[in-house]
N, C-alpha and C positions, 0 to 999 in steps of 0.2 A: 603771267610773268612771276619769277622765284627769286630773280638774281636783283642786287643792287646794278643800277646803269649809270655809268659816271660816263660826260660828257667833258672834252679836254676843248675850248675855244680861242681865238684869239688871230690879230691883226700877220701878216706876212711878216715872218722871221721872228717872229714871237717867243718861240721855242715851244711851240706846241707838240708835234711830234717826240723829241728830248721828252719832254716832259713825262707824254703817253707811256713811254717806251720804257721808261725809269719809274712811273708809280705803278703799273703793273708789274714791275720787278717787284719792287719793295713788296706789294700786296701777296705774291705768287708764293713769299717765304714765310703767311701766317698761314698757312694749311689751309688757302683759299684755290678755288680753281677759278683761274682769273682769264677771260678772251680779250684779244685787244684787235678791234676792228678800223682799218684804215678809211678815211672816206675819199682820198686822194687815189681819181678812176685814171688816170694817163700813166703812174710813175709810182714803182715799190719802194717805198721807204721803209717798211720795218723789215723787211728784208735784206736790207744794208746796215743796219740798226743791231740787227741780229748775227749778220755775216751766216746766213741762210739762203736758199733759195726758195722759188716758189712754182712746182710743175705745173705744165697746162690745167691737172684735170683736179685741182684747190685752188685755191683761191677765193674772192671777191666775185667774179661774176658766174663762178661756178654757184657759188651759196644764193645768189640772187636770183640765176635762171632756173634753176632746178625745183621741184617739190619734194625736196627729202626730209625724211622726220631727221634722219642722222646728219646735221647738220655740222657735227662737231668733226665728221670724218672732213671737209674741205677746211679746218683750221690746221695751220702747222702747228707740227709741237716747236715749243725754243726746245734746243739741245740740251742747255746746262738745266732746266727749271720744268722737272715732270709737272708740275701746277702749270705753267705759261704757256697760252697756245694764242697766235696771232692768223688774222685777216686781212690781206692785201692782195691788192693786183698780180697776177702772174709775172714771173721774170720778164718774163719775153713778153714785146711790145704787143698789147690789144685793147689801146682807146678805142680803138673801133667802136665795141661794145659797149662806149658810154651811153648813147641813146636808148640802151636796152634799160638801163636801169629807171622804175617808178619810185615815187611814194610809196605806192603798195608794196612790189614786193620789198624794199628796206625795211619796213616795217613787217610786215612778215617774216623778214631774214631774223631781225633785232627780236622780233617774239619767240623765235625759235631758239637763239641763239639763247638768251636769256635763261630757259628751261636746263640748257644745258651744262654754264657756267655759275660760280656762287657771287664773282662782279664780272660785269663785260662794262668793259673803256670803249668809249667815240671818241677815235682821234681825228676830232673837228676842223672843219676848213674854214679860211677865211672870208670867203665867197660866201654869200647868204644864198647863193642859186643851189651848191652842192648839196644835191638829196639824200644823201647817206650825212651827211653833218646837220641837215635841218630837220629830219628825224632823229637824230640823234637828241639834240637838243629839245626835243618837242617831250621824247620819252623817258629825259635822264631826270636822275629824283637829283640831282649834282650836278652842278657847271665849272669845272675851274677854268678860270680865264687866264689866260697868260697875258701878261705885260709887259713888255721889252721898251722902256724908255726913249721914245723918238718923236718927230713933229707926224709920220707916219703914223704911228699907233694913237697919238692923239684925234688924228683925221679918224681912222679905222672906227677907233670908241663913237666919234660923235657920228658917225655913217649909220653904226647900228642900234642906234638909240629907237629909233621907231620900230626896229623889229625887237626890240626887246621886249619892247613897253605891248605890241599887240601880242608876241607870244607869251606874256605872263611868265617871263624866265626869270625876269630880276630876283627875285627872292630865293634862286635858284644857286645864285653864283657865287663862289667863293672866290677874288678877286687873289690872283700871285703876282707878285712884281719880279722883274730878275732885273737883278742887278746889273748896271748902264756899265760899260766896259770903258767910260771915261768921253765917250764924244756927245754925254746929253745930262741934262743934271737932272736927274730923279727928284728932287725938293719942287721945280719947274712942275712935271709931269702931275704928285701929288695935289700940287695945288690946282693946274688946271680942268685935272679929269675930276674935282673931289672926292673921290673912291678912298674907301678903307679897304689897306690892303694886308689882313693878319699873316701873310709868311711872305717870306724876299727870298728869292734864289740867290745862291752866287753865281758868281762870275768864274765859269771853269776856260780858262784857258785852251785846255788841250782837248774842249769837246768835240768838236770835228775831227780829229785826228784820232781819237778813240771810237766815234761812230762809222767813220770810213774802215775802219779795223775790224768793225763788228762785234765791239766789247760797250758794253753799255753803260752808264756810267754808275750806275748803283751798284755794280759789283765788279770796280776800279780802286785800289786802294790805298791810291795817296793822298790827300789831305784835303784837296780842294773838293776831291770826288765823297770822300767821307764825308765830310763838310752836308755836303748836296744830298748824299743819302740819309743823314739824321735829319734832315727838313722833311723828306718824303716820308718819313714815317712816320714825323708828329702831321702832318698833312694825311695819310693811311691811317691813322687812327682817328683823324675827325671824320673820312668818310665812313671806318667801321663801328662808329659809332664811340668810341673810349677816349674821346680826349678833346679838346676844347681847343677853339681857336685863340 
């Protein structure tokens, strides 16, 4: 392996995906060639993320079923970001296919894949079963956890404490909070999860409404988006190494 492997984690509605979809922006505009690999097998999300499509013969199970060294041909390019090229489900419906997917080949997909990129993102699932996010997690040198303030993500946190504690992630994770949209008090959260959390998202309002568009939010240009893009990049510059939490 060549590439840095950032791994994106975290409980249902988390803002994992967001997240993925926006630090690989940011990363894609340091003259890095950045892959961002979806591990969600039913439903394309950066595909919508992107306001892209995804043909039968790229994709997610095309990269997994196949033994090609050229692995980077089943990644899409983003349109706007010759650096940014994504991994996801094809458009058109084929869970089918989930049971095809191992251990092995993900890891062989991610070994490949790595060769080819200078970082590749795991965009992590919640589910400790999903085998493209529990490789992920196994092989990333970085874990950002997403944190969305709720009695849910508190459950989620203390669910996966024993699979943290056997896969030796903890010392892995860099722990992000996003900020509670006013139905849970964050002060609450801190105190019961006791995690230190060095960066907080905001709270973007109009995020769904710009991802259903297919405009991402790091290169959105009003205030709250702005806002959200200078945290990703003091956040990109602790995974490339130049900057401190």
């Amino acid at each position: 392996m060549s590439s840095k492997i950032i791994a994106v984690w975290g409980g249902n509605n988390s803002g994992k995906s967001t997240f993925a979809t926006n630090l690989a922006c940011a990363l894609s505009t340091r003259d890095c060639l950045v892959g961002l690999i979806s591990s969600n097998l039913t439903y394309g999300e950066l595909q919508i993320f992107f306001g892209q499509n995804i043909p039968p013969e790229k994709g997610l199970f095309r990269a997994l079923s196949e033994d090609n060294p050229n692995i980077g041909e089943k990644f899409v390019e983003y349109g706007e970001s010759k650096n940014l090229f994504f991994l996801s489900v094809p458009t058109r419906y084929s869970s089918l296919l989930c049971d095809t997917v191992t251990l092995q080949s993900v890891e062989q997909m991610i070994n490949a894949a790595s060769v080819v990129f200078d970082i590749l993102i795991i965009d992590g699932a919640s589910e400790l079963t999903n085998p493209v996010s529990g490789v992920g997690l196994w092989m990333a040198e970085t874990i950002c956890t997403l944190h969305r303030p709720s009695v849910a993500a508190q459950m989620w946190h203390q669910s996966v404490s024993d699979f943290v504690r056997e896969l030796h992630i903890e010392e892995k994770q860099i722990h992000i909070l996003l900020a509670p949209d006013g139905e849970f008090d964050e002060k609450v959260y801190r105190s019961t999860t006791g995690l230190y959390f060095p960066f907080e998202l905001p709270y973007v309002k109009r995020a769904s409404e710009l991802q259903n568009a297919g405009t991402p939010l790091y290169f959105n240009r009003d205030r709250a988006c702005r806002y959200y893009g200078k945290l990703l990049e003091e956040i990109a510059d602790k995974i490339c190494g130049g900057g401190k939490p």
